[in-house]
C-alpha positions in Angstrom: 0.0 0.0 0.0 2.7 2.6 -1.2 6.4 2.9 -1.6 6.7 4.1 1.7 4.6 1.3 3.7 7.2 0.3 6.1 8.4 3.9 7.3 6.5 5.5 10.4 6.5 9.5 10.6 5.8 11.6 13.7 4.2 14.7 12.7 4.2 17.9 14.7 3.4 20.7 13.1 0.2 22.8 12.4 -1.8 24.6 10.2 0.0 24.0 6.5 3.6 23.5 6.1 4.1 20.4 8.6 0.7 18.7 8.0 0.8 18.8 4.6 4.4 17.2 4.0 2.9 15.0 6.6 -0.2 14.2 4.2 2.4 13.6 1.1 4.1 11.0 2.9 1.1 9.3 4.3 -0.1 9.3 0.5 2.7 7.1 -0.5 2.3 4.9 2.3 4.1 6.0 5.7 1.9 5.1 8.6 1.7 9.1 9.9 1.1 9.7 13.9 0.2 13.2 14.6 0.4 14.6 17.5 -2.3 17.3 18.2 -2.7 19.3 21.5 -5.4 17.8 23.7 -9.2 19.8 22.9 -9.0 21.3 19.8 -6.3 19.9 17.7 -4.4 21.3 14.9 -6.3 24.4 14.1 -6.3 22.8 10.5 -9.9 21.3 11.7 -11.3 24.9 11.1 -9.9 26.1 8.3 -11.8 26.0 4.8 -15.0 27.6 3.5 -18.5 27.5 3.8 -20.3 26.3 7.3 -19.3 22.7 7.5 -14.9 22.8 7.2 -14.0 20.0 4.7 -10.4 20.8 4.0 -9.1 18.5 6.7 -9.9 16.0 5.7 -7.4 16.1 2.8 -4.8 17.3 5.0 -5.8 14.9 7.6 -6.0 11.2 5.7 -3.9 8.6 5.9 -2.7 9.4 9.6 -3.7 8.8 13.1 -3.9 11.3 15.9 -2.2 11.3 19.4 -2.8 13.9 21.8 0.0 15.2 23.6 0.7 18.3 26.1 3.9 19.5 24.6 4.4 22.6 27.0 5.0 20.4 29.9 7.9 18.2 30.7 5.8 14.9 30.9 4.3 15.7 27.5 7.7 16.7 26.0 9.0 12.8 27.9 6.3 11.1 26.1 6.5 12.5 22.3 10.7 11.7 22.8 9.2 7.8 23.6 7.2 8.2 20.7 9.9 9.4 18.4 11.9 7.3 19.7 9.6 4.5 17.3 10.0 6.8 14.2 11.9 6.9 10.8 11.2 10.4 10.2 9.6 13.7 12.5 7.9 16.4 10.9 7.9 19.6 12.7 6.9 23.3 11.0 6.9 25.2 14.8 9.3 28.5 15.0 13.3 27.7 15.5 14.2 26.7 18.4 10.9 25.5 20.0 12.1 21.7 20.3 15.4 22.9 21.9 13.2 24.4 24.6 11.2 21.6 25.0 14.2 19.3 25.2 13.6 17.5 22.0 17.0 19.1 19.9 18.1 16.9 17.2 21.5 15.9 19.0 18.6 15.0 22.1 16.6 12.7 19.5 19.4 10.9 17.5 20.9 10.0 20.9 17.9 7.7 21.4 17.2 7.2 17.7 20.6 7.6 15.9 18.5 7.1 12.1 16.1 9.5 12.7 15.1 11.9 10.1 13.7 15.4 10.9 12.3 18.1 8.4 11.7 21.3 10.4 9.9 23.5 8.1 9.7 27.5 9.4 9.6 31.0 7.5 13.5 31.9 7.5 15.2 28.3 7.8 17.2 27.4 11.6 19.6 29.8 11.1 20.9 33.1 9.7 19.7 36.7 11.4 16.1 36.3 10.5 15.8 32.9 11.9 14.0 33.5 15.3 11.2 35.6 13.7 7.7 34.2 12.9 7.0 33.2 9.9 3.6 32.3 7.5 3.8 31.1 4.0 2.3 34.8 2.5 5.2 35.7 4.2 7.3 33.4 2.8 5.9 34.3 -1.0 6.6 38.3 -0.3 10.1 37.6 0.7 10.8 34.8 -1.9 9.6 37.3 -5.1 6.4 35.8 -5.8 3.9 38.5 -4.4 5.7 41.2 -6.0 5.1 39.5 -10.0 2.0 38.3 -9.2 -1.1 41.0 -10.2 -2.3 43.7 -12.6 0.9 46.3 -13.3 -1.5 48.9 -11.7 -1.8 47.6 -9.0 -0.6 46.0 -5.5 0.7 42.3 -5.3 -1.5 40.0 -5.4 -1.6 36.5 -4.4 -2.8 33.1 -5.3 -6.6 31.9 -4.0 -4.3 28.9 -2.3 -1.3 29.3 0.3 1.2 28.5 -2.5 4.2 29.5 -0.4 3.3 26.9 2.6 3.0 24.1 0.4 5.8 24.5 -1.9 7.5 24.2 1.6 6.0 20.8 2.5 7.0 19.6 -1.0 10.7 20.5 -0.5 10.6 19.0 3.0 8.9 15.7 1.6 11.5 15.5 -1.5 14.3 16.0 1.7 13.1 13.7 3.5 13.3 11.1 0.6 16.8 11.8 0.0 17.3 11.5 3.3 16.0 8.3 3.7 17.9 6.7 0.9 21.3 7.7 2.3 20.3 6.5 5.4 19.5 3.4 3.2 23.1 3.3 2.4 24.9 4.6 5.9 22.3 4.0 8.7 22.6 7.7 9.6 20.0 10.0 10.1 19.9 13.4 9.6 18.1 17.5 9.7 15.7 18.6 6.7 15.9 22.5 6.8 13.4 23.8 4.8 12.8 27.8 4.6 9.4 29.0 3.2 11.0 31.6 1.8 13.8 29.8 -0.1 10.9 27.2 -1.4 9.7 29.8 -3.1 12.8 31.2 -4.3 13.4 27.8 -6.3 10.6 28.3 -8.3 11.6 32.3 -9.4 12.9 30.7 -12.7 15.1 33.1 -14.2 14.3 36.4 -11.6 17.3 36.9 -9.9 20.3 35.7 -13.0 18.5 38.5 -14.9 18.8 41.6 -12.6 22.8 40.1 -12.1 23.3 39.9 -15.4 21.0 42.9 -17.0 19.8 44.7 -14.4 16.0 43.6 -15.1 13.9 44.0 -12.3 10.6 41.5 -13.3 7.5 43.9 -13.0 3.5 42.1 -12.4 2.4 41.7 -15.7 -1.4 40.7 -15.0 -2.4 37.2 -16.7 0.6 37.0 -19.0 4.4 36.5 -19.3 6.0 39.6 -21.1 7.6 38.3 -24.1 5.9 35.0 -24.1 3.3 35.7 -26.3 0.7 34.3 -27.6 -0.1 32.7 -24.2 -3.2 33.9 -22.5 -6.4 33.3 -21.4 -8.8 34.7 -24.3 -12.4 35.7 -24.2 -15.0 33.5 -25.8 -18.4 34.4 -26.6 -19.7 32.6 -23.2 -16.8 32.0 -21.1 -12.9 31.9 -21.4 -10.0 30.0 -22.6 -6.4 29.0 -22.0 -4.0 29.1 -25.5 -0.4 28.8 -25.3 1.0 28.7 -28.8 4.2 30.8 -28.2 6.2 28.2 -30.1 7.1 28.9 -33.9 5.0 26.1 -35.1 2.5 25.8 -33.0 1.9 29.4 -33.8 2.0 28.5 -37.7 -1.2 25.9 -37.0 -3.1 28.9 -34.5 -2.8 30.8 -37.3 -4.3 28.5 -39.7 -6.9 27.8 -37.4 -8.3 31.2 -37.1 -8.2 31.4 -40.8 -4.9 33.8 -41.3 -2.3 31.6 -42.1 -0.1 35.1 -43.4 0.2 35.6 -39.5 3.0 33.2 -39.0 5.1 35.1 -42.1 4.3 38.5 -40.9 7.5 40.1 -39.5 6.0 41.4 -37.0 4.7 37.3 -35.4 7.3 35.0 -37.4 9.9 34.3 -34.2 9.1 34.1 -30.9 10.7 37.6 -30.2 9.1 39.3 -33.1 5.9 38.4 -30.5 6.9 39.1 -27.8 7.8 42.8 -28.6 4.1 43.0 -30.4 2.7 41.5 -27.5 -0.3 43.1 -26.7 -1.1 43.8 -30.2 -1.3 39.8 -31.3 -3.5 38.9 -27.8 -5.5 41.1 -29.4 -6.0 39.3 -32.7 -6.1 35.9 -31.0 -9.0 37.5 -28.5 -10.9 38.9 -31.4 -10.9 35.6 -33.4 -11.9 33.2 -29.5 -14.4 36.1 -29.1 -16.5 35.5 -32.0 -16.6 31.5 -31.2 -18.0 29.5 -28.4 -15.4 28.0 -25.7 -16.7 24.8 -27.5 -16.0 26.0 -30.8 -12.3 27.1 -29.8 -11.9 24.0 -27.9 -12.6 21.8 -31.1 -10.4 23.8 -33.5 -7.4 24.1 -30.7 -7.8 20.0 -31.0 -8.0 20.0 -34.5 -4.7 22.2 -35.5 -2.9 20.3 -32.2 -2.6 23.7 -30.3 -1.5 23.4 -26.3 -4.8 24.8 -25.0 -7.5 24.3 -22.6 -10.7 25.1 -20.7 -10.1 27.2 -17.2 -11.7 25.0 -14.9 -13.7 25.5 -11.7 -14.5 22.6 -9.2 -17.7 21.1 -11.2 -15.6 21.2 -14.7 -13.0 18.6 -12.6 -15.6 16.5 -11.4 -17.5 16.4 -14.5 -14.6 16.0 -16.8 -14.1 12.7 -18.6 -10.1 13.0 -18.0 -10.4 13.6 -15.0 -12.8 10.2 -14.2 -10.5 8.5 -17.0 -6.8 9.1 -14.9 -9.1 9.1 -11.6 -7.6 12.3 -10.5 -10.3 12.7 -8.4 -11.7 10.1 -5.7 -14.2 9.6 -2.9 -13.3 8.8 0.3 -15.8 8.0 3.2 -15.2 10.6 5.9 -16.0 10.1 9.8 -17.8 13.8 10.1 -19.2 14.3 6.4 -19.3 11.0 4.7 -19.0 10.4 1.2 -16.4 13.6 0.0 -14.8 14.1 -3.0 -11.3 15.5 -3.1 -7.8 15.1 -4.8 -6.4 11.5 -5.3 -2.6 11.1 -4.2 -0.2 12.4 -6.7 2.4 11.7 -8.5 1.2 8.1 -9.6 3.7 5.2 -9.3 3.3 2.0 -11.5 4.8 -0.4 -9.1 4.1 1.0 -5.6 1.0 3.6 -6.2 0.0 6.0 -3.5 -3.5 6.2 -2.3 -6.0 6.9 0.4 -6.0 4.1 3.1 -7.9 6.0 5.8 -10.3 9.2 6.2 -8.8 12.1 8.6 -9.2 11.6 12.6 -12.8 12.6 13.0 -11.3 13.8 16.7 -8.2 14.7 18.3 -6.5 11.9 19.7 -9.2 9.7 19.0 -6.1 6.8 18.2 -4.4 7.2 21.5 -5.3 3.9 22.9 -4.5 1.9 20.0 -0.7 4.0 19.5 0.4 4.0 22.7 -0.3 0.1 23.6 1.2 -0.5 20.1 4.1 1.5 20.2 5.0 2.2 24.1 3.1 -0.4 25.3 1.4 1.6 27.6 -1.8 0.0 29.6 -4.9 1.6 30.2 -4.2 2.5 33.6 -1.4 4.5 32.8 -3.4 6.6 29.7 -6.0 7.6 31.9 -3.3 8.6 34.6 -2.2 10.8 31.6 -5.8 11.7 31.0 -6.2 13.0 34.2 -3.5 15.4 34.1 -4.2 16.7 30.7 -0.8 15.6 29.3 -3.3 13.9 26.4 
């Protein structure tokens, strides 16, 4: 039941960073303990829209909760036991929080020399910024997304999801794996440092080698790339569309499809930067050609000439979509609290080993405390509701 069946993770963090990295793993088969604080639980629970909170329960599948008091020294003695049993501890709180509570990584690879642990946080464990909070918007801002990302005329904008936090987790999780094939090779464990901002900063493509080399400081440039062109989204008459045919060719066959094949010889659109310095003047030709046709209608002829292009889709359009259904992109999973919900399969797919969705989220915070702690620590009944009783879980 995934590649990663036979590893067990700890996870500690909250909201985003930590919990998703945690849900990646658990998607490819690590058998995930999180530890939430006893009541309310990661404050994940609450997040989402509308009046019932669904997103949890993505973030939350495929791992079982443990409550655990980690501001007090028996708490902090009873997640070491439980790391103790790990391959790998995911933790997202600010530097220098597990050195207070006595769980350091020098502390933990005492009693668990293989251990692997990705701290995820805003600035990374050290430099001058490192003891400052950090949130992935924060992260974006500082990393050089925010400031490309908008109208020219206006502030930064930002993306409807919190990009920043789990570009972050994705770093963490691809650390880890390295991590866990040295260890593989040496038996050593070893720290994940991931930075929000830096996550973001690996995906700046080309922004900071152009202002050292030619002084070019990337502007917002609203829904397109300056000199990429054409590449846009392009009114239709009852909706919108996606064309990217920036490529010599693929610009030939646009042009043959909207029925002015002298396009691709015109000087002014024959090489790629021949259009991107007339820009905004060739959108304008493919918009008023998509805006005299249905999204249908465009659809069919972007299929026909074999242009990269495509519908801009909204939740129904996934769920509807035969591709979607086909590749089973998305899947429905029975949920303690909602019951049948549809969300995102686990991704990337693996022939031999494939990912999936074993188990819904924990419906309650530390609703698997019994069954991990006499599994793991072998600890009876007595002794949890000892622990009970003083709120440790």
């Amino acid at each position: 039941m995934g590649a990663l069946d036979d590893i067990r993770v700890v996870e500690m963090g909250q909201l985003l960073a930590g919990p998703f990295c945690g849900q990646l793993l658990g998607d490819m088969g690590a058998d995930v303990i999180k530890i939430e604080p006893p009541g309310a639980g990661d404050p994940m629970r609450l997040w989402g829209q509308g009046d019932e909170k669904v997103q949890w329960e993505v973030i939350g599948r495929n791992k079982r909760s443990v409550t655990c008091n980690l501001r007090v020294p028996e708490g902090q003695e009873l997640a070491r036991k439980l790391i103790a049993k790990a391959d790998v501890l995911v933790e997202n709180f600010k530097p220098g929080t597990l050195e207070k509570w006595g769980l350091s990584p020098d502390v933990l690879h005492k009693d668990n020399p293989g251990l692997i642990i990705a701290r995820m946080s805003g600035y990374g464990q050290d430099g001058p910024y490192s003891d400052r909070a950090g949130f992935g918007g924060i992260g974006e801002a500082m990393g050089g997304w925010r400031y490309i990302v908008g109208e020219p005329d206006r502030p930064p904008a930002r993306m409807g999801v919190s990009i920043g936090d789990t570009l972050c987790a994705s770093y963490g999780c691809m650390g880890v794996l390295a991590a866990l094939h040295h260890r593989e090779k040496t038996g050593e464990g070893q720290v994940v440092d991931t930075a929000l901002y830096e996550a973001v900063l690996q995906v700046m493509e080309g922004l900071v080698p152009e202002y050292d080399h030619g002084g070019i400081i990337r502007e917002r440039s609203g829904s397109i790339l300056p000199g990429i062109a054409p590449s846009n989204v392009y009114s239709c008459k009852d909706g919108h569309f996606m064309i990217g045919a920036n490529k010599d060719e693929i610009f030939a066959r646009l042009a043959q499809a909207m029925g002015q094949p002298e396009l691709a010889d015109d000087p002014r659109y024959s090489t790629h930067i021949a259009r991107g310095q007339n820009q905004t003047e060739l959108d304008n030709l493919v918009n008023d050609w998509t805006g005299s046709l249905t999204v249908d209608q465009v659809e069919q002829a972007t299929i026909d000439y074999s242009i990269p292009a495509g519908r801009v889709y909204r939740a129904p359009d996934m769920i509807e979509d035969p591709h979607f259904q086909a590749r089973e992109a998305i899947i429905e999973v029975e949920t303690q609290r909602h019951g049948k919900l549809k969300m995102q399969n686990a991704f990337p797919k693996l022939s031999r080993t494939p990912s999936g969705v074993r188990r819904p989220a924990p419906a309650e915070p530390g609703q698997d405390n019994g069954e991990i702690l006499r599994e793991l620590l072998g600890m009876s009944d007595a002794e949890q509701a000892e622990l009970t009783s003083k709120g440790i879980i």
